[in-house]
C-alpha angles and dihedrals in degrees: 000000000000127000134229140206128242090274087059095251129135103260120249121285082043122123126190118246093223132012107182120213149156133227112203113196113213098197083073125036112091094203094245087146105228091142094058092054091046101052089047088049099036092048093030096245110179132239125227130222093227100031084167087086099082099185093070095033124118117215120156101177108042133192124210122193108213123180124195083233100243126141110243132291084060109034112136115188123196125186119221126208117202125183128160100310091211090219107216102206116059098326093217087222084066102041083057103039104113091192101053086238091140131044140156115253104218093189089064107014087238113132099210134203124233096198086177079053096042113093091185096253091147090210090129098044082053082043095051106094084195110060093242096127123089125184109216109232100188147035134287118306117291105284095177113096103032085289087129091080098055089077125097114241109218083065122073114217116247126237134230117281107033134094129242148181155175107311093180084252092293099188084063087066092050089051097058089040094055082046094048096044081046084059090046088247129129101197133072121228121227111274100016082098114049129145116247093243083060094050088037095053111102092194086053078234095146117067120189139191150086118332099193082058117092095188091058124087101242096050076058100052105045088066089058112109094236092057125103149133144250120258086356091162093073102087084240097115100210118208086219116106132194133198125199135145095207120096096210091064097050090049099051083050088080140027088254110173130226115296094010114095109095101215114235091211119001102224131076135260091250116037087055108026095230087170105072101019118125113261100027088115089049130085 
């Protein structure tokens, strides 16, 4: 059994055995928005009459519409999907929470979120340099006219006043879990625990899985040239992970000054197809 320190964390030397992320490839994904469907049905987000006020909006799963700013004919356009980013090294939402209703959990990567904890200070969603975080103005989902069945029922609804976020579909964890203990087996297989936005997903854009492990497919992509992350720069390590082969992407990823992005490829999407060409999966 391993032992901790008096924070609570692993000691040094110490490595998870899991730390669960995602690497979502740009260069496919066609912003249909699937994902977003999927998280708010899977995790029972509700849906507002009026979704155009963007300061009381939830939306878990996020997707974002950038442009390289060129006139056409050569606009380029690229859709980003941003869920929670887990940040693996000090998440800023849980350094600033005063009532302990978020932590990394160093045994999955995943950063959670107590709502019974949770007194609706909004301190993490101000600490959260990626915009992850929602504060629920009202109360539980709609129950009059049978819409209470439409909830899933591995998610609690959450109450009015607290603040919640992306938990890569963390019930999905404790059900594979419970079916692998069931089979008398401690470890889980590639693919038995997947968030609902990567299922979901029809360009098969969003991969999902252990990055600790080597035999998985994410602990394989982030070592691609064309992945990255966003605000990397932070310190935050995010365990979200991004592919594109445009160099305009990657470099609006970060506040990069003038003079000091380093260029993967030095030719443009769409001048080269990058995208589709045989071997870009391959390095």
């Amino acid at each position: 059994m391993k032992k901790e320190n008096d924070h609570g964390k692993p000691d040094a030397g110490h490595k998870p055995a899991q730390k669960y992320g995602m690497v979502i490839d740009l260069d496919k994904c066609t912003g249909c928005g699937t994902c977003m469907v999927a998280c708010a049905a899977e995790n029972n987000v509700a849906v507002r009459a009026d979704q155009t006020d963007k300061e009381r909006t939830i939306t878990w799963m996020n997707l974002y519409k950038i442009t390289n700013g060129k006139k056409f004919p050569h606009t380029e356009v690229s859709y980003f999907p941003r869920p929670c980013m887990h940040c693996d090294h000090h998440p800023p939402c849980v350094s600033v929470c005063v009532a302990t209703a978020t932590k990394l959990d160093f045994n999955t990567g995943i950063v959670s979120q107590i709502y019974t904890r949770c007194i609706g200070c909004r301190y993490c969603q101000a600490a959260c340099p990626y915009g992850a975080r929602y504060f629920n103005w009202w109360d539980v989902f709609p129950q009059d006219k049978g819409m209470d069945r439409y909830l899933s029922p591995d998610v609690s609804p959450r109450m009015r006043g607290v603040v919640e976020k992306c938990t890569f579909c963390h019930h999905r964890l404790m059900r594979a879990k419970s079916q692998a203990y069931a089979e008398n087996r401690r470890k889980l297989e590639e693919g038995e625990y997947v968030t609902a936005c990567t299922e979901a997903c029809p360009a098969s854009a969003i991969t999902f899985g252990d990055l600790n492990n080597s035999k998985h497919q994410v602990s394989q992509l982030i070592k691609h040239p064309y992945a990255f992350r966003i605000l990397e720069r932070l310190g935050t390590e995010p365990k979200v992970y991004y592919l594109s082969s445009r160099d305009w992407v990657r470099k609006l990823a970060d506040n990069f000054l003038p003079g000091e992005y380093e260029p993967v490829i030095n030719r443009t999407w769409a001048e080269e197809e990058w995208s589709t060409k045989p071997g870009r999966d391959q390095f």
